[in-house]
VEXTI-567014 format. One record per residue (C-alpha): z, x, y; residue in one letter; residue number from 1. Coordinates in nm, 2 decimals, padded with zeros to 4 digits, always signed. Layout:
BEGIN
Z/X/Y/A/NUM;
...
This chain:
BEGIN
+05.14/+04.72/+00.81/X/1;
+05.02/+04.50/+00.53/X/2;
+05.03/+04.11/+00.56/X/3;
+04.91/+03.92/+00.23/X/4;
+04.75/+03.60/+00.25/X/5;
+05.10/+03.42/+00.09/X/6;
+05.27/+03.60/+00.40/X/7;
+05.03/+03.44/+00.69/X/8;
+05.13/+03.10/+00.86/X/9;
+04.93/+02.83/+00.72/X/10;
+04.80/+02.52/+00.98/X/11;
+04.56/+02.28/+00.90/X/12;
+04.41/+02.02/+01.11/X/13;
+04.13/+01.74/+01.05/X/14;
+03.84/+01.97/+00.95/X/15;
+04.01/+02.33/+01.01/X/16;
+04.16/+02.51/+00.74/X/17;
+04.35/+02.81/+00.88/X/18;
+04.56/+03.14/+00.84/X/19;
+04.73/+03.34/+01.03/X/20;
+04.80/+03.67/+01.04/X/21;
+05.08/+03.79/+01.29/X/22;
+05.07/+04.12/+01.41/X/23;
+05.46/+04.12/+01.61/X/24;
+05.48/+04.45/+01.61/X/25;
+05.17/+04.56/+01.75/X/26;
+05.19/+04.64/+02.19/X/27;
+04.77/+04.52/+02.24/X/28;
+04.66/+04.23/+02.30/X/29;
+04.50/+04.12/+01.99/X/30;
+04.87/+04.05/+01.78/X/31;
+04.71/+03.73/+01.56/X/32;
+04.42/+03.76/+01.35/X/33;
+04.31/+03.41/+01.23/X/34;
+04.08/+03.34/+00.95/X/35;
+03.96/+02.96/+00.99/X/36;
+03.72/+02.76/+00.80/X/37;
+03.56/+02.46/+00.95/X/38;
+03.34/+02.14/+00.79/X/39;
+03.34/+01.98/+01.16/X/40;
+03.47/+01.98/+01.53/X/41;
+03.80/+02.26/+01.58/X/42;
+03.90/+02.08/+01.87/X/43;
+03.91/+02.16/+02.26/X/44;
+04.17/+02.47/+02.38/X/45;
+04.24/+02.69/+02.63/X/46;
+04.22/+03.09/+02.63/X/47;
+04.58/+03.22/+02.81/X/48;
+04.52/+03.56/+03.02/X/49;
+04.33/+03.72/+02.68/X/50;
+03.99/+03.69/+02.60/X/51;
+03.99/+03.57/+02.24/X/52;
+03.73/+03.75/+02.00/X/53;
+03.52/+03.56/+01.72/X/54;
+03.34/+03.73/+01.40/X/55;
+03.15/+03.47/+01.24/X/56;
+03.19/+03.59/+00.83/X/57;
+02.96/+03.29/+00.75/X/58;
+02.75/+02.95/+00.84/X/59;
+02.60/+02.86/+01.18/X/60;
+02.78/+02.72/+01.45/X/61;
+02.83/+02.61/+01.84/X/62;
+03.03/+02.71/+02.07/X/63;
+03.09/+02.51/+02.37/X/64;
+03.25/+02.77/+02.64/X/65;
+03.31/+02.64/+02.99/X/66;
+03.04/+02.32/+02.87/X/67;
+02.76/+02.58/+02.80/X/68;
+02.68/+02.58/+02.45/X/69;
+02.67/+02.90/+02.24/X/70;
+02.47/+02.91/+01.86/X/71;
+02.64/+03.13/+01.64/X/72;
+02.55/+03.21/+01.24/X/73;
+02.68/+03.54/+01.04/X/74;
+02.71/+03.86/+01.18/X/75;
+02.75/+03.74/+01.52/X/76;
+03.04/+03.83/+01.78/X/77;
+03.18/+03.60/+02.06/X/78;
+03.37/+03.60/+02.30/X/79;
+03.55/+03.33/+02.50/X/80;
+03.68/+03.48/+02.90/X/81;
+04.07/+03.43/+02.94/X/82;
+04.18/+03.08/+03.10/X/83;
+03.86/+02.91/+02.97/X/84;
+03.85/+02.59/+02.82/X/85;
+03.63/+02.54/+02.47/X/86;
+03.54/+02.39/+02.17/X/87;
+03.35/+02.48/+01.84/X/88;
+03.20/+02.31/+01.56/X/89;
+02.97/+02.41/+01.22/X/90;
+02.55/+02.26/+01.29/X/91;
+02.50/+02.22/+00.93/X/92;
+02.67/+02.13/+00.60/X/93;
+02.76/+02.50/+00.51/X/94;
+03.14/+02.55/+00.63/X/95;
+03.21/+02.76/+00.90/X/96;
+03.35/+03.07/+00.86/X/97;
+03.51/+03.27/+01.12/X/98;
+03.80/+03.56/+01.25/X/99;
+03.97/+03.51/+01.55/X/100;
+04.15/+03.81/+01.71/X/101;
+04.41/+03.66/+01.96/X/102;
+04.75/+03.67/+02.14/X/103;
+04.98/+03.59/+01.92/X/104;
+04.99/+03.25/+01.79/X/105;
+05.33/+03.16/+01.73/X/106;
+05.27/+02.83/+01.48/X/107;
């Protein structure tokens, strides 16, 4: 299966530009991949009953998992425990770059 970018589900919020790529027909887990860029604070959620993964393409960043605080720059992997509140933001002007593999985000 292919998705191009035109074909993902656009949502932008505040400082998060975002994209996503559904993957229905898939039986895992992981059935969204999101590529987000951020210039400030994402905004607190909640994992479901899947831990959510995070490549960071590019920037720094933190993480705030559970209210312990995480730095992340590019290159790194993290990832946030199912039913687990958090939060993440970029430490410096670059944007934020990241994939998110996820349960499907139905936006």
């Amino acid at each position: 299966m292919k998705i191009k970018k035109i074909e993902a589900s656009r949502a932008d919020w505040d400082h998060v530009r975002s994209w996503n790529y559904k993957l229905k027909d898939l039986k895992d887990n992981y059935q969204s991949v999101v590529y987000a860029e951020l210039d400030g604070i994402h905004g607190e959620v909640a994992t479901g009953s899947v831990e959510r993964v995070y490549y960071i393409l590019s920037g720094a960043g933190e993480f705030n998992i559970g209210g312990e605080n995480v730095h992340v720059e590019a290159g790194d992997v993290l990832t946030v425990p199912p039913h687990t509140t958090y939060d993440y933001w970029p430490t410096n002007e670059e944007t934020l770059k990241v994939i998110l593999f996820m349960e499907l985000w139905d936006n």
